[in-house]
C-alpha positions as CSV (number, residue, x, y, z in Angstrom):
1,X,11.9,2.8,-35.1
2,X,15.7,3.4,-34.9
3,X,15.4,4.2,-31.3
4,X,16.7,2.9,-28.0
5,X,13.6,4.6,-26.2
6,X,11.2,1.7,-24.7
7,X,8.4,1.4,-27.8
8,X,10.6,3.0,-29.6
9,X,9.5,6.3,-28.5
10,X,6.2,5.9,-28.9
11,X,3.7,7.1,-26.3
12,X,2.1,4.1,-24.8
13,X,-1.0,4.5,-22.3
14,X,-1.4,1.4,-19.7
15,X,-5.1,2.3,-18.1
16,X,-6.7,0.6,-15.7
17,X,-6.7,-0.1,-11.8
18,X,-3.4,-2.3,-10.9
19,X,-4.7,-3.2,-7.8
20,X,-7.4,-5.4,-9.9
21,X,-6.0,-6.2,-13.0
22,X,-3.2,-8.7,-12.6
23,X,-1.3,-11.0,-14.3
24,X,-2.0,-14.3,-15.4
25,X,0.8,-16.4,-13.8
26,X,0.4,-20.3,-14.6
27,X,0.8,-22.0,-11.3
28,X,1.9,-19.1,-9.9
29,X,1.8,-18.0,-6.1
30,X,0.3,-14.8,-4.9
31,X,3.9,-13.5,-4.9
32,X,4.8,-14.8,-8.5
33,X,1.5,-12.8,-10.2
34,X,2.9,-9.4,-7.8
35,X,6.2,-9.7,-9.3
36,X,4.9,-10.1,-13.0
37,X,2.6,-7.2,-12.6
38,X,3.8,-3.9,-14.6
39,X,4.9,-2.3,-11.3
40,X,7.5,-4.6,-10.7
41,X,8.8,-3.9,-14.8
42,X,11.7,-2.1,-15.5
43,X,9.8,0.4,-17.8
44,X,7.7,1.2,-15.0
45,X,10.2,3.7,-13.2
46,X,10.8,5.4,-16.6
47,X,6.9,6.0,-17.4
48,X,5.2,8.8,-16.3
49,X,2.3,8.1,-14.3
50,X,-1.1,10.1,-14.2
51,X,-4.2,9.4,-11.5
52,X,-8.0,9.8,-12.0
53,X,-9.2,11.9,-9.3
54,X,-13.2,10.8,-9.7
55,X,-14.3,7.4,-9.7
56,X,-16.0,6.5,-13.2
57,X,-17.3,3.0,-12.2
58,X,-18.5,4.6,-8.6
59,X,-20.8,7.1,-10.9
60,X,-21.6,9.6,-8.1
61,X,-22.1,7.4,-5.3
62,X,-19.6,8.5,-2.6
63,X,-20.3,5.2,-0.3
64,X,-19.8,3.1,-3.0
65,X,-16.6,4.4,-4.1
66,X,-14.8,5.0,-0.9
67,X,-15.9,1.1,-0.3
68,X,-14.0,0.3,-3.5
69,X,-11.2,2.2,-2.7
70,X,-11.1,0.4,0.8
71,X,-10.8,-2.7,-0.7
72,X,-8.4,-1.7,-3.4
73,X,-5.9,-0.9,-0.6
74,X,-6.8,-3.7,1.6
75,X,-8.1,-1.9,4.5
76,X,-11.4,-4.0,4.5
77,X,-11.7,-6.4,7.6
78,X,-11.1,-9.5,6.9
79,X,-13.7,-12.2,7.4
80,X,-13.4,-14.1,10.8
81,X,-9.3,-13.6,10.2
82,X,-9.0,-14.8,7.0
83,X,-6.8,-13.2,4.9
84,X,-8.0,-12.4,1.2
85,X,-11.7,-12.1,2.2
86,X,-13.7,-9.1,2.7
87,X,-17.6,-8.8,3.6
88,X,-19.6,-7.0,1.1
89,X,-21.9,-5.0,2.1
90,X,-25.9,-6.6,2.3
91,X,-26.9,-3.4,-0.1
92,X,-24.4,-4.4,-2.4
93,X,-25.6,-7.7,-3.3
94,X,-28.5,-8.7,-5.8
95,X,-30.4,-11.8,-5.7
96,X,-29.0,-13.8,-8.6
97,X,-32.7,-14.4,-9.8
98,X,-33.4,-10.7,-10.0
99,X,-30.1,-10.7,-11.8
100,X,-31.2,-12.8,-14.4
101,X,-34.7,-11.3,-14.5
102,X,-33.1,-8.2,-15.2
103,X,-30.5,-9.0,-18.2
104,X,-33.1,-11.8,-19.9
105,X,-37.0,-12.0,-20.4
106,X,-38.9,-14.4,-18.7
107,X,-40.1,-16.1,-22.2
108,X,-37.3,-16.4,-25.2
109,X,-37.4,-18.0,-28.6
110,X,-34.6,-19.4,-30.7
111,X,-35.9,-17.0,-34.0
112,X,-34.6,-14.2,-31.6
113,X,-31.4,-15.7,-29.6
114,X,-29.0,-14.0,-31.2
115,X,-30.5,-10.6,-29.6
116,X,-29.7,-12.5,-26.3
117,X,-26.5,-13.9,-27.4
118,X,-24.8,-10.9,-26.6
119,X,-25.8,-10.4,-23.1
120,X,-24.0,-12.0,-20.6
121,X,-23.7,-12.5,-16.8
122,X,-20.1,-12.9,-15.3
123,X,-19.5,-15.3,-12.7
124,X,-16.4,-15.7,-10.6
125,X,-16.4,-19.6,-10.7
126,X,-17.7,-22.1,-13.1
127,X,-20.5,-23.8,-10.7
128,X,-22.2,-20.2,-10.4
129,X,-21.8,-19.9,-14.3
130,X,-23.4,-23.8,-14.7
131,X,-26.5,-22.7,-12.2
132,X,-27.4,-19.6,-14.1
133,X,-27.0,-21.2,-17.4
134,X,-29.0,-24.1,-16.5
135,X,-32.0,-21.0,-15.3
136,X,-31.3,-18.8,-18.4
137,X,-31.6,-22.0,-20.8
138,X,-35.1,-23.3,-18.8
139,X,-36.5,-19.6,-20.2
140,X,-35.9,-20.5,-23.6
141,X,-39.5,-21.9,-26.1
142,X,-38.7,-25.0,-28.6
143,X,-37.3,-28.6,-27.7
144,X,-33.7,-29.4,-26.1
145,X,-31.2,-30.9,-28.0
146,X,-27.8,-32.5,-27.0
147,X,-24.6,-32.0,-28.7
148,X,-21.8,-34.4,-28.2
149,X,-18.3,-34.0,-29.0
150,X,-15.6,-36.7,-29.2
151,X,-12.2,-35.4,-29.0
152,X,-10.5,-39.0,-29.4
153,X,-11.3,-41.9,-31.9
154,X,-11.6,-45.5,-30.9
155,X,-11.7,-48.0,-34.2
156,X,-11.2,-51.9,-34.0
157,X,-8.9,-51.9,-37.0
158,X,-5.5,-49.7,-36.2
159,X,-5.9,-48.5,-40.0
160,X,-9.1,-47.0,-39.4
161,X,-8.1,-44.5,-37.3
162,X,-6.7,-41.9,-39.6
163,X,-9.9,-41.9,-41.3
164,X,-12.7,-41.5,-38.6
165,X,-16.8,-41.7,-39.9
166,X,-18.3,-38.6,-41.1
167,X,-21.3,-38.5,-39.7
């Protein structure tokens, strides 16, 4: 662009809420993701800065969104003095069956999967993600098959091994 402006001088527009959307810091310590976030960049004291004044993901549920801005600034209790937990309130939390009952039917077939392949449930950890594709998979008509993969080859003959069977 023949500029010495950041981007070149191009407008850029970083959107979202810092407070939740970190880095991804390999290995890293709390301390190591803060200091990789864009706040801590050295375009970030050049860039002008903008603020939403409503809540979009609130909708117009005052409770709700004062809760969420709570937590975005820390000021939730913590949990029996442990830091990085919160309690979430008992009205703000579905039962994960009614969750599932509510994104898939109770009956599915695989002529019409792909109408269900593009819902999904987000999990925090894996086991959650195991449990409620284990109950989402129970829902589904026809017979169960297995699929194996092998990601290494072991052959007798040393020569074999470039050339593993086909089928």
């Amino acid at each position: 662009m023949s500029s010495e402006s950041p981007f070149g001088g191009k407008p850029v527009l970083f959107a979202g809420d810092f407070r939740q959307i970190l880095p991804v810091v390999r290995r890293g310590n709390r301390s190591a993701v803060v200091m990789s976030s864009i706040k801590h960049n050295s375009l970030w004291q050049n860039s002008e800065k903008f603020e939403l004044t409503r809540n979009m993901g609130a909708g117009n549920d005052a409770v709700f969104a004062d809760w969420l801005l709570r937590l975005g600034s820390g000021q939730l209790p913590t949990v029996d003095g442990v830091p990085d937990t919160v309690e979430i309130p008992r009205e703000m939390v579905c039962d994960v069956a009614d969750l599932i009952d509510f994104v898939y039917p109770q009956h599915m077939s695989l002529a019409n999967v792909d109408d269900f392949a593009r819902k999904i449930i987000l999990c925090p950890r894996n086991e959650e993600c195991r449990q409620i594709n284990r109950k989402v998979l129970q829902r589904i008509e026809g017979a169960e098959r297995t699929y194996t993969g092998v990601d290494s080859v072991v052959m007798d003959d040393p020569d074999e091994v470039a050339t593993p069977p086909s089928s």
